[in-house]
C-alpha positions in Angstrom: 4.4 3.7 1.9 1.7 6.0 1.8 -1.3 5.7 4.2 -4.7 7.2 3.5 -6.1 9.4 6.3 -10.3 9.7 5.9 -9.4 13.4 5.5 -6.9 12.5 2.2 -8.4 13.6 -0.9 -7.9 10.9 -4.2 -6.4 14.3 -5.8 -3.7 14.8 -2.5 -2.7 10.8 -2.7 -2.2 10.6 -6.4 0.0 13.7 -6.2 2.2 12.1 -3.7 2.2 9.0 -5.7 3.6 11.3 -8.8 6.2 13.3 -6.5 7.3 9.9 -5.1 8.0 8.9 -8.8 9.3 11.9 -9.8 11.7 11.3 -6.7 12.4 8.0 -8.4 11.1 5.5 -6.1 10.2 2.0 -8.1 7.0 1.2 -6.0 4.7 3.2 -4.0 2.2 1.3 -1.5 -0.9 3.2 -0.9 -2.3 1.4 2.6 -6.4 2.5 3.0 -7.5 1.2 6.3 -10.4 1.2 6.3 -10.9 -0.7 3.3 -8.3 -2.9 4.2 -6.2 -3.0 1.0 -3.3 -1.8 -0.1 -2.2 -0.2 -3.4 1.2 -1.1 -5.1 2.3 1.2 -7.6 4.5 0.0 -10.1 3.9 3.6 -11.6 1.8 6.6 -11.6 -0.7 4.1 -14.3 0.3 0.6 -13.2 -1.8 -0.5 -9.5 -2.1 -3.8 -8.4 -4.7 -4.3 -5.5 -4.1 -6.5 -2.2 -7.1 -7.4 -0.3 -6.6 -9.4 3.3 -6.5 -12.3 1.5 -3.1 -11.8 -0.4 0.5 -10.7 0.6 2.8 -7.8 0.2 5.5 -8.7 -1.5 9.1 -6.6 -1.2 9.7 -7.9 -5.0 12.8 -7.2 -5.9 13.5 -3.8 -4.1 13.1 -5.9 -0.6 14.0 -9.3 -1.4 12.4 -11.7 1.1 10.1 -9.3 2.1 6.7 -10.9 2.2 3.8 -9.5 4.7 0.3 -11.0 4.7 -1.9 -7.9 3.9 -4.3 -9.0 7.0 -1.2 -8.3 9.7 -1.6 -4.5 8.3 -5.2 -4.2 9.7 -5.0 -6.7 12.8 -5.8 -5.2 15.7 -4.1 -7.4 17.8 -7.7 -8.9 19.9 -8.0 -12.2 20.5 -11.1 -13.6 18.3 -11.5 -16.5 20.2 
């Protein structure tokens, strides 16, 4: 899991998404808060996009695992 920094350049994340693949990790997830998505890399050319609305998903490299995206970017206050 990667997560974007404002001062992260697109050229610095998708060369840690190529060294991670290089490495031979089978997903990469690219969290950018303040859009509030994340990025799953199946490789360096195959993204899927996660908005609030849907939920990471540990596949079959973390079976079970399932996170609703909008827990990533909850700041924990009470809306009420």
């Amino acid at each position: 899991m990667e997560v974007v920094s404002p001062g992260n350049t697109a050229n610095l994340v998708m060369g840690k998404i190529r060294e991670y693949f290089q490495a031979g990790v089978e997903r990469v997830w690219v969290v950018y808060p303040f859009e509030e998505q994340v990025y799953v890399y199946s490789s360096v050319s195959e993204v899927r996009v996660l908005t609030i609305a849907d939920e990471l998903d540990g596949e079959t490299l973390l079976p079970g695992f399932r996170l609703p995206v909008r827990a990533l970017f909850d700041d924990g206050a009470d809306t009420e």
